[in-house]
C-alpha positions in Angstrom: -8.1 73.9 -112.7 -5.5 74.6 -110.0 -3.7 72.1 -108.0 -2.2 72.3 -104.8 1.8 72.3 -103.7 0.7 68.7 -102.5 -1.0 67.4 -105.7 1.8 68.8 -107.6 3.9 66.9 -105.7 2.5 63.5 -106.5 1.7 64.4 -109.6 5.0 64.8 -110.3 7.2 62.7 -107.6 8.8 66.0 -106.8 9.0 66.4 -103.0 7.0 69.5 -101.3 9.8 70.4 -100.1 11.7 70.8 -103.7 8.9 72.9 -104.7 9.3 75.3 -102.2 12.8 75.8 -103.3 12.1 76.3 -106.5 9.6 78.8 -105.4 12.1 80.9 -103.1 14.4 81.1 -105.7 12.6 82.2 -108.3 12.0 79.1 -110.7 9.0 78.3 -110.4 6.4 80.5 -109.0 2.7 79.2 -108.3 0.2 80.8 -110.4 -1.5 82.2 -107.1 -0.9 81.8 -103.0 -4.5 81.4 -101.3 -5.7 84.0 -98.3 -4.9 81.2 -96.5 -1.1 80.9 -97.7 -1.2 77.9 -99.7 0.3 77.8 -102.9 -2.2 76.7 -106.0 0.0 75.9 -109.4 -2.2 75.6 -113.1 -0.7 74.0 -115.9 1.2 76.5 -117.5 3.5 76.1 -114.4 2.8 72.2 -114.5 4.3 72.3 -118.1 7.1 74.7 -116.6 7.9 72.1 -114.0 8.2 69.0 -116.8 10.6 71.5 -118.4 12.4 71.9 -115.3 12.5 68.0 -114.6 14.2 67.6 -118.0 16.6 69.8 -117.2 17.6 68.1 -114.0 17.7 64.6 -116.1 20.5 66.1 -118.1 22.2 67.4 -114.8 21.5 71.1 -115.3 22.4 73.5 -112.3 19.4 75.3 -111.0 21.3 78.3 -111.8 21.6 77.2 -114.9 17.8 76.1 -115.8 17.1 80.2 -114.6 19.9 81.4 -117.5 18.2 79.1 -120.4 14.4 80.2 -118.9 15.6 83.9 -118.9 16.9 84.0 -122.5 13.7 81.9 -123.8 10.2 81.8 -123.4 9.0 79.4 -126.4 8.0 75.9 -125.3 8.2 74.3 -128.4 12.2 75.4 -128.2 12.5 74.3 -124.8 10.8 70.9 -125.5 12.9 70.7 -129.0 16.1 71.4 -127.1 15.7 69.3 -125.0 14.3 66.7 -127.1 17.8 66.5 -128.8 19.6 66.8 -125.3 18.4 63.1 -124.0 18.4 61.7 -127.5 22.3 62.2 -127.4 22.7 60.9 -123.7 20.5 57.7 -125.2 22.9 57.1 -127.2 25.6 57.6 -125.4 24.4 54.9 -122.6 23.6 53.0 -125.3 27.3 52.4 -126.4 27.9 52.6 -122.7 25.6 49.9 -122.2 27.6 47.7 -125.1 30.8 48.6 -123.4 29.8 47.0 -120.5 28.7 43.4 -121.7 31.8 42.8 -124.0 33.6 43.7 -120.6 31.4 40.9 -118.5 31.9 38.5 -121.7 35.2 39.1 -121.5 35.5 38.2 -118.1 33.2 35.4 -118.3 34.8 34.2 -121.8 38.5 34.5 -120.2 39.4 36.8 -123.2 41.0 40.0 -123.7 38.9 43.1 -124.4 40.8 45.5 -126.9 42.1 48.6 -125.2 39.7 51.1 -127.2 36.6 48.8 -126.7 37.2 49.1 -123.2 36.4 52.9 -123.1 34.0 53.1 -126.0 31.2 56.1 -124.7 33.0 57.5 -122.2 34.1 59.4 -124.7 32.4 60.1 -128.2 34.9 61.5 -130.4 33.4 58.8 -132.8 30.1 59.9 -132.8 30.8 63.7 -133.2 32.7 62.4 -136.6 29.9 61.1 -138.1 27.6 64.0 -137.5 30.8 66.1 -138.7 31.0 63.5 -142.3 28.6 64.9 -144.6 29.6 68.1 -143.7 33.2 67.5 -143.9 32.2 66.3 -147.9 30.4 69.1 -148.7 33.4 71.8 -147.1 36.2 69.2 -149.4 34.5 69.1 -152.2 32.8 72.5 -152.9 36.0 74.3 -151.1 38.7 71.8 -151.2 38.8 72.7 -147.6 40.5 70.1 -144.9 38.0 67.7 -143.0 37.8 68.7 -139.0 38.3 65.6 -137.1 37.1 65.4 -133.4 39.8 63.8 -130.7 38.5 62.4 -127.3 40.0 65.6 -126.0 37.9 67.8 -127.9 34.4 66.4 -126.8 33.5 68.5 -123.8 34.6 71.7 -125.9 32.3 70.5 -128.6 29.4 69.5 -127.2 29.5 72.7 -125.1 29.5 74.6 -128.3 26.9 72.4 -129.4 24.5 73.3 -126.5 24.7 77.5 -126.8 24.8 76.9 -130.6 21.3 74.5 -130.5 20.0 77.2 -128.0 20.8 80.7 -129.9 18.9 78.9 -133.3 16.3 77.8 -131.3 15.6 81.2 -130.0 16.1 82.6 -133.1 13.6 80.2 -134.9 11.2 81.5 -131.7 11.4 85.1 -132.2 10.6 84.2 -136.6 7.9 82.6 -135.8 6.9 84.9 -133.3 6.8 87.8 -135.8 9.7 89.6 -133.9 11.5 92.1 -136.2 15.0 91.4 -137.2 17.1 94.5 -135.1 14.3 94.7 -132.6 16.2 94.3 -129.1 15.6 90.8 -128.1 16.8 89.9 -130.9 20.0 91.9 -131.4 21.1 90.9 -127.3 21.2 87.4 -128.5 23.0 88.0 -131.0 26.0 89.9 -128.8 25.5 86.8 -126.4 25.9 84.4 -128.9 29.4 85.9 -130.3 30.5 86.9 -126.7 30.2 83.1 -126.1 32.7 82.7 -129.3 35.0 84.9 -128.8 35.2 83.5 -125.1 35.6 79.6 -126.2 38.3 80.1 -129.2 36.1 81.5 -131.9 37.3 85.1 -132.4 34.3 86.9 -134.6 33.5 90.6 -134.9 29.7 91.5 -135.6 31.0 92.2 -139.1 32.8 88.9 -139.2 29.1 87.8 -138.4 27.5 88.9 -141.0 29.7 88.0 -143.7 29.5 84.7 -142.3 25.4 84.7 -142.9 25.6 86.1 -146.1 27.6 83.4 -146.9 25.2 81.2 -145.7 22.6 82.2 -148.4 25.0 81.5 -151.4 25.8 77.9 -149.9 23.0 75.4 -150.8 24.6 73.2 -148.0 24.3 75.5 -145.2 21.0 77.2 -146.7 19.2 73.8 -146.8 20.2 73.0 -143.2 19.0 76.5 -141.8 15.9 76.5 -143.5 15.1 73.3 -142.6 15.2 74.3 -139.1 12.5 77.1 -139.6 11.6 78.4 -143.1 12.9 82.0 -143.9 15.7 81.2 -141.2 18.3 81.8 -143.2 17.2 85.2 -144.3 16.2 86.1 -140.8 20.1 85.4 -139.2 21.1 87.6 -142.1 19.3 90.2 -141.7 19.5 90.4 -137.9 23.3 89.9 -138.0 23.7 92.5 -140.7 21.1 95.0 -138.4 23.4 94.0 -135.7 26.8 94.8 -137.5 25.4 98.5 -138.9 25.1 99.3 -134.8 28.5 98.0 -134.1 30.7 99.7 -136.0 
């Protein structure tokens, strides 16, 4: 079934308009344009729209909706990537959302709110410690190593590295389950993306440094279990890709 730019539109409270624009530059093409020029859309480019729409919700750039499309074509990883995106923001507003009565109580109460209550979400330092815990415990007592602590100043940086980390796994998962081999192309241009990214945002790591970082990821049941959860044979996968990708680097 096809649907026209105008039942697209109200299917999807996205103005005729907006869909033309997305159109021109390349986002989202209709699956065909009629003798008589109108523009017919199925569902895979229904289901490429909702994508986009999520996008938006989290305050993408257009531009920047075209990178993530470009590098990935999975839908499941989209949708998964996504998935965790809003769930963050949720809770986010969420302690936003406290913030904001104890600061009407307050008012209404005639009582002092406490200086960090008063900015609790706009920053979440706090919640990037407690996803950082259990693996803090594991790194201090396996490898006696120093816990990494997250300061309000550190959040952007994070949850940046956060994004391109969540999105080189996911695409890596993809191209598993896809039955793409280990040094084929696709796979070793993520890869170089992914460590340009690191090297670019205070992470200095050669292709080698790579690999001996994925090998160690086998020996760790911590990191193991956490990969492999992800997507079975992950683990194995990375290592081999990264190790593919190191032998062509030197």
């Amino acid at each position: 079934m096809l649907y026209t730019v105008k039942e697209v539109s109200e299917l999807s409270n996205v103005t005729i308009k907006t869909l033309h624009h997305y159109h021109k530059i390349g986002l989202l093409h209709p699956r065909e344009v009629s003798e008589a020029g109108y523009r017919l859309y199925g569902m895979e480019e229904l289901e490429r729209l909702q994508e986009i729409l999520f996008y938006r919700e989290m305050d993408f750039s257009l531009d920047r909706i075209k990178t993530l499309f470009a590098n990935k074509s999975d839908r499941l990883s989209i949708l998964s990537e996504q998935q965790g995106l809003i769930l963050g923001r949720q809770r986010r507003l969420d302690t936003i959302a406290q913030t904001l009565r104890k600061s009407i109580i307050s008012i209404q109460e005639g009582t002092k709110l406490d200086n960090k209550e008063m900015f609790k979400g706009f920053n979440n330092e706090e919640d990037w410690n407690k996803a950082l815990a259990e693996h803090n415990e594991h790194l201090e007592q396996t490898y006696d190593m120093e816990p990494m602590q997250a300061a309000p100043e550190d959040v952007p940086r994070l949850n940046e590295q956060a994004m391109e980390a969540m999105t080189f796994m996911n695409e890596m998962c993809a191209s598993l389950r896809e039955g793409v081999k280990h040094n084929d192309a696709t796979v070793t241009n993520r890869i170089e993306r992914h460590l340009a990214f690191m090297n670019e945002h205070g992470h200095p790591a050669s292709a080698q440094d790579f690999a001996a970082q994925t090998q160690f990821f086998l020996q760790d049941e911590f990191h193991l279990k956490m990969l492999e959860n992800q997507q079975t044979g992950l683990a194995y996968y990375l290592s081999a890709a990264a190790g593919a990708y190191a032998a062509v680097s030197q």
